[in-house]
N, C-alpha and C positions, 0 to 999 in steps of 0.2 A: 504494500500500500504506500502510494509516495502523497507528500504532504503539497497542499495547494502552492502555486506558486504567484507571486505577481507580476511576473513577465509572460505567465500561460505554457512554461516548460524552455521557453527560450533565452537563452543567453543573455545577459543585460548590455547594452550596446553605448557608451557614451556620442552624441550627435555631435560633440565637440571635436572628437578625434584624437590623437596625440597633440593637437596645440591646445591642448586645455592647461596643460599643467606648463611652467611657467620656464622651468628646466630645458622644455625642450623646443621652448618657441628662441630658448637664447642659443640653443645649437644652431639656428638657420632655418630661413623657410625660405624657400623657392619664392616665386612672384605666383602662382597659382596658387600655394598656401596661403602667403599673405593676403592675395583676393580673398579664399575662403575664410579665413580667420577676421576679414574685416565685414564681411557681410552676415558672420555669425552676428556678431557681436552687435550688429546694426536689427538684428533679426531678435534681439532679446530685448530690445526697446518694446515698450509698449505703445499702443496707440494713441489717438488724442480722444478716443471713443471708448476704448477699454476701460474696465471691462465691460462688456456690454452683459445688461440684464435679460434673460431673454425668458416671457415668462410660463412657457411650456414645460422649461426647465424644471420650474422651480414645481409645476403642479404634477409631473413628472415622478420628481423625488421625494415628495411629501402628499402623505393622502391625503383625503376630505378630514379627516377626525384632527389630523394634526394641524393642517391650516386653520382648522377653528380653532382650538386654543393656542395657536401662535398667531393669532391676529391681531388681537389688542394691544401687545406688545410691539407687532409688528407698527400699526398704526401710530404707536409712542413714539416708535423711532423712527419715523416719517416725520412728525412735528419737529423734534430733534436735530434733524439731519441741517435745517439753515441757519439753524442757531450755536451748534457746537461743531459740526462737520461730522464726515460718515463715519470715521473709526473712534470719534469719542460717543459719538449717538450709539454703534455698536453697543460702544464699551457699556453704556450706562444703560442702555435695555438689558444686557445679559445680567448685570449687578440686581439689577432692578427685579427681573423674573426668579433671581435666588435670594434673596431677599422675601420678597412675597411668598416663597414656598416654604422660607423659615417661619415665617409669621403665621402662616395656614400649618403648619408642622406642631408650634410651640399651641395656640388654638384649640387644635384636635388633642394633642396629649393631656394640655388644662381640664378639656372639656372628660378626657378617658379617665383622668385621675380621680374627678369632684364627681362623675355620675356612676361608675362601677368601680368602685370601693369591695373589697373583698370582706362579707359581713355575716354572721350566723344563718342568713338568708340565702347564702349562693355561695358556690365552691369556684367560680370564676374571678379576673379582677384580679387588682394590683393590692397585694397587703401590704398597709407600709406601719410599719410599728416606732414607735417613738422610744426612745432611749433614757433611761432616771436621769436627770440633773445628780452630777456630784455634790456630794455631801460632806465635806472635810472636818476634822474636832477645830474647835475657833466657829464654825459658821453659829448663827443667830439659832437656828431652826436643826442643829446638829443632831440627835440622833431621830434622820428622816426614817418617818414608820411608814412601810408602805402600805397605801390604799385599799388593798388587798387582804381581805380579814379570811379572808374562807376558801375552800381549794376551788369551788366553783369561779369566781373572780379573774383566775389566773389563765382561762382557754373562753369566756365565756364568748370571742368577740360581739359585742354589741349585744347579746341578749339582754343581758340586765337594766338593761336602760331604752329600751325597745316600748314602744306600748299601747300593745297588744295587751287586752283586757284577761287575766290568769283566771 
């Protein structure tokens, strides 16, 4: 079994040639190298229309479900674009969409914590147990007696204070 390739099984080919590297353009080039090597270099310019957006592309690569929620963001960074220019409007939409999803993140947990509580009621849910306050000789309140008088107290979570008419 051979593993994928990204050249498709074929050989990687530099389009530069041997005057890419810098060594060998100082040994000498012919006058037909130096044409090639000057219309490479002329050929890596970009245009005065590049890059061009083209937008088949873009509906191409991205389904219906994913252009609906990269729209509104998209649309942020359309307002953006003549006020800060394309790669800071980039920048600040991509901040922006992680950001918003720390915020809907921290939301959802809040909300997971305070509604499913782990309780006498249900074997699900987040138990979060709280830990004594130290007690040291010196303190005001020194020998802390705990709350807890009787062996049911000590597992009862939330029953005892539940009510539910006995």
């Amino acid at each position: 079994m051979t593993k994928a390739s990204q050249t498709g099984g074929v050989k990687p080919m530099s389009i530069g040639g041997r005057l890419m590297d810098v060594r060998e353009r100082t040994i000498g080039m012919t006058d037909a190298e130096r044409a090639f090597r000057k219309q490479w270099v002329k050929d890596q310019q970009l245009a005065k229309n590049e890059p061009v957006h083209v937008p088949e592309m873009y509906e191409a690569l991205n389904n219906p479900i994913k252009r609906f929620y990269k729209r509104p963001l998209n649309k942020f960074e359309a307002l953006l674009v003549p006020l800060v220019g394309a790669n800071r409007a980039g920048s600040i939409r991509y901040y922006t969409g992680k950001i918003l999803m720390g915020i809907a993140g921290a939301y959802l947990l809040t909300y997971y914590l305070k509604y499913n509580t782990n309780d006498w009621t249900r074997t699900n849910g987040i138990r979060i147990l709280k830990s004594r306050e130290a007690c040291l000789p010196g303190d005001p309140d020194f020998p802390c007696v705990s709350q807890r008088c009787q062996g049911s107290d000590y597992a009862d979570r939330g029953f005892n204070s539940c009510k539910l008419a006995l």
